[in-house]
KOLGU-4560 file (N, C-alpha, C; in nm, 3 decimals, padded with zeros to 5 digits):
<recs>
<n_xx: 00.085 n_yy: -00.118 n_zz: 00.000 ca_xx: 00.000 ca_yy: 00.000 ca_zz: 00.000 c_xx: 00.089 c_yy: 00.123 c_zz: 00.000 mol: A seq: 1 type: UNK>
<n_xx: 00.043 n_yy: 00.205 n_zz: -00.098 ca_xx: 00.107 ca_yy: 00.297 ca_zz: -00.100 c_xx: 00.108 c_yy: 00.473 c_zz: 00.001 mol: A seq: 2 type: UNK>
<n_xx: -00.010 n_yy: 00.456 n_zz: 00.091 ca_xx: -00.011 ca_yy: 00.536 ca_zz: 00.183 c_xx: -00.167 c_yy: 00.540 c_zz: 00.234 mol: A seq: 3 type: UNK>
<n_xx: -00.205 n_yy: 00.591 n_zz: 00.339 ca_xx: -00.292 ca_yy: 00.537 ca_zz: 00.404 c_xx: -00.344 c_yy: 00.720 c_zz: 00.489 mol: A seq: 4 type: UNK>
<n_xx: -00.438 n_yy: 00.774 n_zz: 00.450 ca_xx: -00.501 ca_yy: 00.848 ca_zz: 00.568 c_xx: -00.581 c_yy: 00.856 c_zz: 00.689 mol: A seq: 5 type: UNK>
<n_xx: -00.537 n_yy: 00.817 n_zz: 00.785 ca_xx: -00.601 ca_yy: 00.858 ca_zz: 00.886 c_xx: -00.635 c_yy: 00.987 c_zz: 00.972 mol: A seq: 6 type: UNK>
<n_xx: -00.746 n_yy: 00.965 n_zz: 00.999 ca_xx: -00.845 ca_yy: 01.098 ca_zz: 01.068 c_xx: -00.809 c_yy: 01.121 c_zz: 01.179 mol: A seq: 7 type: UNK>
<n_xx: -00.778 n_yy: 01.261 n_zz: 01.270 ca_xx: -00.756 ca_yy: 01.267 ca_zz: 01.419 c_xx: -00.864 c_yy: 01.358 c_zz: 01.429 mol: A seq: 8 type: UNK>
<n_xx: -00.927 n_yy: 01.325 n_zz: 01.559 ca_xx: -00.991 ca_yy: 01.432 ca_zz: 01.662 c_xx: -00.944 c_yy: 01.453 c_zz: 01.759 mol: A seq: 9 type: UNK>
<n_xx: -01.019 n_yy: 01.559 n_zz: 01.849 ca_xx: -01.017 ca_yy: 01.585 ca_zz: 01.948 c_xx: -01.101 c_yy: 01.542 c_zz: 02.088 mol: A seq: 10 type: UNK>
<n_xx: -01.126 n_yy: 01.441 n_zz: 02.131 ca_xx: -01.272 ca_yy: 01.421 ca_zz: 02.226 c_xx: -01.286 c_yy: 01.584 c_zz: 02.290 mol: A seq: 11 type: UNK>
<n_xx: -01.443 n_yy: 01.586 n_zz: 02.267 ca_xx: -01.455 ca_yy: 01.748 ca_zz: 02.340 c_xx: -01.483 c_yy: 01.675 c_zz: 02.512 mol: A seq: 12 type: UNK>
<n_xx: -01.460 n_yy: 01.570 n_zz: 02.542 ca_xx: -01.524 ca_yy: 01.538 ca_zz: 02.685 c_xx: -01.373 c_yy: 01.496 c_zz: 02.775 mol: A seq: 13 type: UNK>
<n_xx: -01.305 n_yy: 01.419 n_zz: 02.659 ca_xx: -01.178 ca_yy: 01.428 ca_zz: 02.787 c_xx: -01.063 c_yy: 01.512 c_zz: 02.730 mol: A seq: 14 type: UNK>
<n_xx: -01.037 n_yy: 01.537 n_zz: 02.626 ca_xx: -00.934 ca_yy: 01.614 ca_zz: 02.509 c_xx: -00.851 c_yy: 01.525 c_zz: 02.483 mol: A seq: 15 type: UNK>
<n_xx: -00.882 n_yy: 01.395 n_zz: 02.466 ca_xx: -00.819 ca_yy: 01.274 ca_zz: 02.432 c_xx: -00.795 c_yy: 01.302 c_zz: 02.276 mol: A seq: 16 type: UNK>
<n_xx: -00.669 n_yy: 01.274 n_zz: 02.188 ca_xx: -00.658 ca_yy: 01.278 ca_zz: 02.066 c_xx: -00.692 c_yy: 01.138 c_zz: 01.993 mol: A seq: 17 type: UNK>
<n_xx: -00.806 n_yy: 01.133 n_zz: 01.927 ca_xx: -00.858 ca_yy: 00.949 ca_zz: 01.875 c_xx: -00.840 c_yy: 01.000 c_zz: 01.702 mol: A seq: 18 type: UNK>
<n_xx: -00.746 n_yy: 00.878 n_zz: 01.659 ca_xx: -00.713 ca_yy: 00.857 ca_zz: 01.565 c_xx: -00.772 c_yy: 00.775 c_zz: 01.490 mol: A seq: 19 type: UNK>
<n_xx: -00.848 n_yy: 00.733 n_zz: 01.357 ca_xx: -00.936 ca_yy: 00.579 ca_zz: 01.303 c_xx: -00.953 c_yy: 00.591 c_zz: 01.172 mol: A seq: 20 type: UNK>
<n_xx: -00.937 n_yy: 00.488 n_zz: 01.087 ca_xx: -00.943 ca_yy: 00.454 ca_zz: 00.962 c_xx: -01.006 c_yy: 00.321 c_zz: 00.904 mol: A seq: 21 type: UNK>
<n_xx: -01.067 n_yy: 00.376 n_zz: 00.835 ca_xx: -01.173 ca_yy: 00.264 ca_zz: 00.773 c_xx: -01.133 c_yy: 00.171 c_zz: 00.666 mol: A seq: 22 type: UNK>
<n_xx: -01.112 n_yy: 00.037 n_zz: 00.634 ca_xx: -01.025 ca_yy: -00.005 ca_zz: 00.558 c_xx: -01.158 c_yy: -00.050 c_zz: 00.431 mol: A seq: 23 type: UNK>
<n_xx: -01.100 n_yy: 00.050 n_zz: 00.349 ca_xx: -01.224 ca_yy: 00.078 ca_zz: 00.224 c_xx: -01.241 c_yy: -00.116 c_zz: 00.167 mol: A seq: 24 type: UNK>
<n_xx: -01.156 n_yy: -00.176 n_zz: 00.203 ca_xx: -01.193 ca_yy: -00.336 ca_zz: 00.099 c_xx: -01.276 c_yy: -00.382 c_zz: 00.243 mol: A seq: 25 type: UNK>
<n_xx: -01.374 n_yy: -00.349 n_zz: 00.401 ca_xx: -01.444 ca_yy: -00.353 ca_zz: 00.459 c_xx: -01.420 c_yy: -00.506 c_zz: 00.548 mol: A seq: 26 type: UNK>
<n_xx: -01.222 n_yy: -00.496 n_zz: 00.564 ca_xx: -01.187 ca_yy: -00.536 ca_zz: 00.615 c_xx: -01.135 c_yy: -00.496 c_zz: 00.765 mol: A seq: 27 type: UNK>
<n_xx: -01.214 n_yy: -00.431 n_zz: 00.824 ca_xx: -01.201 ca_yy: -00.365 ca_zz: 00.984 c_xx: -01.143 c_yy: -00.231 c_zz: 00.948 mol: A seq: 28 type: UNK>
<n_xx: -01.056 n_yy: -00.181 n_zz: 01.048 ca_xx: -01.027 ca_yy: -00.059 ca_zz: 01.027 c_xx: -00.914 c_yy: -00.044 c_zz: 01.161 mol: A seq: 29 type: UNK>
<n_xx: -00.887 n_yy: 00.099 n_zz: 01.165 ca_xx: -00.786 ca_yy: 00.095 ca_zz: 01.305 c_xx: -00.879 c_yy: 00.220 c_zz: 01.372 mol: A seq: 30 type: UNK>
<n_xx: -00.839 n_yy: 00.204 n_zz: 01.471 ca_xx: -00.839 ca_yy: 00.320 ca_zz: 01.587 c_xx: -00.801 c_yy: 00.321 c_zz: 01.719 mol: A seq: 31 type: UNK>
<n_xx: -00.759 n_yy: 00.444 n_zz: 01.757 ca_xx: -00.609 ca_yy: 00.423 ca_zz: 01.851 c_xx: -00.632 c_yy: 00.565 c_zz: 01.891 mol: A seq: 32 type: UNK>
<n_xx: -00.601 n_yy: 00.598 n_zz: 02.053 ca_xx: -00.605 ca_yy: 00.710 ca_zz: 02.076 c_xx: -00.481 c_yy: 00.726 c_zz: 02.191 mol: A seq: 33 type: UNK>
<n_xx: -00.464 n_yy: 00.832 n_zz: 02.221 ca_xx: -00.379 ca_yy: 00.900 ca_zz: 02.334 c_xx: -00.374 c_yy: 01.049 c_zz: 02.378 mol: A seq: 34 type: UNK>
<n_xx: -00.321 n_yy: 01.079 n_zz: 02.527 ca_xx: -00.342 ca_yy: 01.184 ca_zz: 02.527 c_xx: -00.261 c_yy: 01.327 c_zz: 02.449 mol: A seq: 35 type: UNK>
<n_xx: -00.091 n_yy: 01.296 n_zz: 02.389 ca_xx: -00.044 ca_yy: 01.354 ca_zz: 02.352 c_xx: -00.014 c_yy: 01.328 c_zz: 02.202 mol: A seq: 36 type: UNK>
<n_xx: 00.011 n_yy: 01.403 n_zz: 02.115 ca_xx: 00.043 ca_yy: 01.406 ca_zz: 02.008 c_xx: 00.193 c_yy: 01.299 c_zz: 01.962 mol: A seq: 37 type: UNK>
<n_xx: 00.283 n_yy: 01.277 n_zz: 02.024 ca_xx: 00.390 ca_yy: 01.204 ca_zz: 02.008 c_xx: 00.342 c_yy: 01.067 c_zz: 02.056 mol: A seq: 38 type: UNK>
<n_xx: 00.245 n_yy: 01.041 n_zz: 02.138 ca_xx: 00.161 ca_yy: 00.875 ca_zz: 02.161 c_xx: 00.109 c_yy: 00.825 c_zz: 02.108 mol: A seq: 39 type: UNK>
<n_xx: 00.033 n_yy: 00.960 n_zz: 02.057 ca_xx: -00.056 ca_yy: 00.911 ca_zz: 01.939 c_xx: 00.021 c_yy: 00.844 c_zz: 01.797 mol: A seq: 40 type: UNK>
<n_xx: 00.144 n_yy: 00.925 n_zz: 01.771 ca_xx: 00.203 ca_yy: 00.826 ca_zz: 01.616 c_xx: 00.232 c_yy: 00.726 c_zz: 01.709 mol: A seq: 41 type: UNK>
<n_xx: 00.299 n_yy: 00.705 n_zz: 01.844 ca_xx: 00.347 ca_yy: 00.556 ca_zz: 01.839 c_xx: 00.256 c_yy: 00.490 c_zz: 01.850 mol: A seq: 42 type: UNK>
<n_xx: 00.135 n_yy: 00.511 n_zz: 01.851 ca_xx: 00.009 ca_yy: 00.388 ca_zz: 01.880 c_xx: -00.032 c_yy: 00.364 c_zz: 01.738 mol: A seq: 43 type: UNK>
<n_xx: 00.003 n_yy: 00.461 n_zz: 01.633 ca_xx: -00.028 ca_yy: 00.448 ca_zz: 01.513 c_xx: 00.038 c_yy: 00.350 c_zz: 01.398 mol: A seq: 44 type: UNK>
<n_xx: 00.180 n_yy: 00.372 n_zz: 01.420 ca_xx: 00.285 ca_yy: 00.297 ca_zz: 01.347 c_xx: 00.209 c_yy: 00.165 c_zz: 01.413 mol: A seq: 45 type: UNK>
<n_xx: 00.184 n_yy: 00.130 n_zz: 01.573 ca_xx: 00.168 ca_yy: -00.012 ca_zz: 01.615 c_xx: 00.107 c_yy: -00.092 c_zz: 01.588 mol: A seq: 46 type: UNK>
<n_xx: -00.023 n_yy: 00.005 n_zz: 01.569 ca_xx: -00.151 ca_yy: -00.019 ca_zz: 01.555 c_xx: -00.142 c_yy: -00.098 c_zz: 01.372 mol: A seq: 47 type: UNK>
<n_xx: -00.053 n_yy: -00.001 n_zz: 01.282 ca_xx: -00.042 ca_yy: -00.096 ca_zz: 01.142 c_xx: 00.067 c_yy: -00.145 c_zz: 01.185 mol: A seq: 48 type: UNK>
<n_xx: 00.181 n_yy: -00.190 n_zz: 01.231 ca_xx: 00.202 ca_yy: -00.330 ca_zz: 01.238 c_xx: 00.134 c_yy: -00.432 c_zz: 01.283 mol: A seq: 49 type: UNK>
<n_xx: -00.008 n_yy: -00.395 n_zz: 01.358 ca_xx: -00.081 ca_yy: -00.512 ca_zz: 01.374 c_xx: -00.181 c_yy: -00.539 c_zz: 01.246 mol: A seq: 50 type: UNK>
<n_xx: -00.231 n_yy: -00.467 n_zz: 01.170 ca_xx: -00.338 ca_yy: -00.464 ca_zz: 01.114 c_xx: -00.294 c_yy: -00.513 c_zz: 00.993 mol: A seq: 51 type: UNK>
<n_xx: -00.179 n_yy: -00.506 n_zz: 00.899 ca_xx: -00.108 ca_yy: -00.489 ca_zz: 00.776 c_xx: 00.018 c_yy: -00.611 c_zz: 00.801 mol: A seq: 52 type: UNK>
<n_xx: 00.018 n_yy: -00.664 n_zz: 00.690 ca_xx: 00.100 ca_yy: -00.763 ca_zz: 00.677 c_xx: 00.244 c_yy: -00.709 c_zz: 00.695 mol: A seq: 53 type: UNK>
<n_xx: 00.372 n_yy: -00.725 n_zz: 00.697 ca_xx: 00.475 ca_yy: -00.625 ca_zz: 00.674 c_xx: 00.523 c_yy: -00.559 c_zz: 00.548 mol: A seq: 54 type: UNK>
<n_xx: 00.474 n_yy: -00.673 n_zz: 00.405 ca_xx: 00.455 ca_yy: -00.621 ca_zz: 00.323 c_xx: 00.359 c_yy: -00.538 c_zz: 00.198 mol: A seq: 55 type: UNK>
<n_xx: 00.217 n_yy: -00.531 n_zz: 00.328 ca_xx: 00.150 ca_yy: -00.487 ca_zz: 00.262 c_xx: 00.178 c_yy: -00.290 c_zz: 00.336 mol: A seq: 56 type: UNK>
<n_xx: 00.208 n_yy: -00.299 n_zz: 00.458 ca_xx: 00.201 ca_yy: -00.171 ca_zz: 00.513 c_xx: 00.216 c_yy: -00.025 c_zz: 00.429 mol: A seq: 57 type: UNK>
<n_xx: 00.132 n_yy: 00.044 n_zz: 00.471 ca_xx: 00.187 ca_yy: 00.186 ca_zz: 00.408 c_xx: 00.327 c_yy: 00.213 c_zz: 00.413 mol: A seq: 58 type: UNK>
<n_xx: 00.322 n_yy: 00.319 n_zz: 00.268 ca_xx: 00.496 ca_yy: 00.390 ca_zz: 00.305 c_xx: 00.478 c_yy: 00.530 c_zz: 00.359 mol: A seq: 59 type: UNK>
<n_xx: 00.393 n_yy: 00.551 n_zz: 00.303 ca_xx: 00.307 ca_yy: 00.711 ca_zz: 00.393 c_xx: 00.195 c_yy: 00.698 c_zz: 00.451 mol: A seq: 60 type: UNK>
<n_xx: 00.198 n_yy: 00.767 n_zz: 00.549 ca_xx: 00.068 ca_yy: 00.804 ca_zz: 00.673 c_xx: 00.041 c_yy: 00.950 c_zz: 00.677 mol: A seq: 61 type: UNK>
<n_xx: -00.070 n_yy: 00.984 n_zz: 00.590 ca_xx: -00.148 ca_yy: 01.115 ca_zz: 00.629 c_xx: -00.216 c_yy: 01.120 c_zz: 00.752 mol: A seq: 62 type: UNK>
<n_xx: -00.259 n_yy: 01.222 n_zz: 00.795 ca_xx: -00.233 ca_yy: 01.264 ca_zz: 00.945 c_xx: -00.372 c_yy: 01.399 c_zz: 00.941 mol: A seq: 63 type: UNK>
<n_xx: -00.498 n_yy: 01.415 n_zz: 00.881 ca_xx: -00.533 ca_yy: 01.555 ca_zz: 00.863 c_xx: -00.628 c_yy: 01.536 c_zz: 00.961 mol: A seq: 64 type: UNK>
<n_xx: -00.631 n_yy: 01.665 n_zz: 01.036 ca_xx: -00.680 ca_yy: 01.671 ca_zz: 01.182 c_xx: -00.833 c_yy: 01.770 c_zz: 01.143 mol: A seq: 65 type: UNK>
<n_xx: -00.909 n_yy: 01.700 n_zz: 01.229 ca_xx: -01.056 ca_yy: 01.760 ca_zz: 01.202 c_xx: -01.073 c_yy: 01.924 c_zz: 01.277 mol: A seq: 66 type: UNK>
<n_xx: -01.025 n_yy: 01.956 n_zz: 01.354 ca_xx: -00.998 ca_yy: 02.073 ca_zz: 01.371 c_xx: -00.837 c_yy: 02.126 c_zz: 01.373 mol: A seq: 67 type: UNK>
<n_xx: -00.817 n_yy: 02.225 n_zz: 01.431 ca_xx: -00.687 ca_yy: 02.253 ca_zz: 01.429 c_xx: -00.614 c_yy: 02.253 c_zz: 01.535 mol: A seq: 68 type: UNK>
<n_xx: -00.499 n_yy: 02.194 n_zz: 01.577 ca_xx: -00.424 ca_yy: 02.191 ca_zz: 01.744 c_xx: -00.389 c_yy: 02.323 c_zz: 01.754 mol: A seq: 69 type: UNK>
<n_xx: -00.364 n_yy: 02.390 n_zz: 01.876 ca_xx: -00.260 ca_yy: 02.445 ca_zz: 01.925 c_xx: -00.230 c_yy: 02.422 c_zz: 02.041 mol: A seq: 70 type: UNK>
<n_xx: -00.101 n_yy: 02.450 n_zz: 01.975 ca_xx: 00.030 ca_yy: 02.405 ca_zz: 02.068 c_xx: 00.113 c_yy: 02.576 c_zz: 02.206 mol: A seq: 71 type: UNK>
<n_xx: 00.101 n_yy: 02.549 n_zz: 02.308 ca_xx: 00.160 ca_yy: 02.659 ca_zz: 02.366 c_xx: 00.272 c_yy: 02.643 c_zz: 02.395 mol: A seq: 72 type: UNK>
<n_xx: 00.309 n_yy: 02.789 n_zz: 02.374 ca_xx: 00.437 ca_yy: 02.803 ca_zz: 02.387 c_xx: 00.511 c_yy: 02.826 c_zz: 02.538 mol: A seq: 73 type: UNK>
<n_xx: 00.605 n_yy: 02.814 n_zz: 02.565 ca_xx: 00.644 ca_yy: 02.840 ca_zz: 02.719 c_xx: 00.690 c_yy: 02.956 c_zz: 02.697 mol: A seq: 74 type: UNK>
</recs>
């Protein structure tokens, strides 16, 4: 596979970041959440090494977020 998009939100109830993708041939899908942005890719990469053969896996992972983060600065 040549790359794969998955969706992020935001939960408005805990501000949990939930990540999920629907696998269009309606073979399951993933979804994976965490509270920070750097947990969230590692639950993501994990999440397709479980789901994806090793040679079927994406080589790219889109990432487009349903609203927009911000990030503060110190």
């Amino acid at each position: 596979m040549e790359s794969i998009t998955i969706a992020v939100k935001n939960c408005k109830e805990t501000g949990i970041l939930i990540a999920s993708w629907n696998d269009p041939n309606g073979l399951g899908g993933l979804t994976t959440q965490a509270h920070h942005l750097p947990g969230l890719e590692a639950n993501i990469l994990e999440a397709i090494e479980v789901h994806f053969d090793p040679e079927e896996q994406p080589k790219r992972i889109f990432l487009p977020f349903e609203q927009d983060l911000l990030l503060a600065a110190t």
